[in-house]
N, C-alpha and C positions, 0 to 999 in steps of 0.2 A: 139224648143218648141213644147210641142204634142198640138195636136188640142183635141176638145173634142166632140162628135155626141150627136146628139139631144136624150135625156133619159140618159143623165149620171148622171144631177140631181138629178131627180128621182131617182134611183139607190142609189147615195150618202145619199138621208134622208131616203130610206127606210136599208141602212147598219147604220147611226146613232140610227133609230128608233131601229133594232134587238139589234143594241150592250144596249143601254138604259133598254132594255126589260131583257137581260140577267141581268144587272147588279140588276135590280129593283127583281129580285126572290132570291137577296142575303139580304134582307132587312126585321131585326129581324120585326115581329110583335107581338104581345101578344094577340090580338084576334082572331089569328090566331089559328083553330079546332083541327090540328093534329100538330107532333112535326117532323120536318125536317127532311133527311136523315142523317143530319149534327150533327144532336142532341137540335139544340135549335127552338124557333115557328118562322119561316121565313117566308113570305108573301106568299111562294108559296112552298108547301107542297113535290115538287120533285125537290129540292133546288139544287143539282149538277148536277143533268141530266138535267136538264129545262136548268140551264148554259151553260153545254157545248152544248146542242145543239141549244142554242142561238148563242154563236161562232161560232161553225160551219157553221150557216148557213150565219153568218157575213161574212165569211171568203169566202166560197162560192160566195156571192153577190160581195167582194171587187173581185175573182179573176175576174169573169165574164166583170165588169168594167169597167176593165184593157185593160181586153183582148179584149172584142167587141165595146167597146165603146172610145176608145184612138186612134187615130191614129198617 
């Protein structure tokens, strides 16, 4: 069984916090100013890109994790 070093938690709720964060700029609004890259009013006005670079930096955070923080 792996062990796990001190800051993996940490780690773990700030990749839940990213992944949340991407998913929340998928999320129609109608008071929302301008109209999405998508086509319809999304909470956050650069609705695919604000995505994927939400993932990515998820993705990023889980390898780091993994790698520095498991043994």
């Amino acid at each position: 069984m792996r062990t796990r070093k001190r800051g993996y938690g940490i780690l773990l709720a700030l990749t839940i916090m990213i992944t949340l964060a991407g998913l929340w700029t998928l999320v129609p609004q109608t008071s929302a100013s301008k109209v999405c890259l998508l086509g319809y009013q999304a909470h956050c006005t650069f609705t695919p890109i604000s995505t994927l670079v939400c993932l990515v930096l998820t993705a990023t955070v889980c390898k780091i994790r993994k790698k520095k923080f498991t043994v």
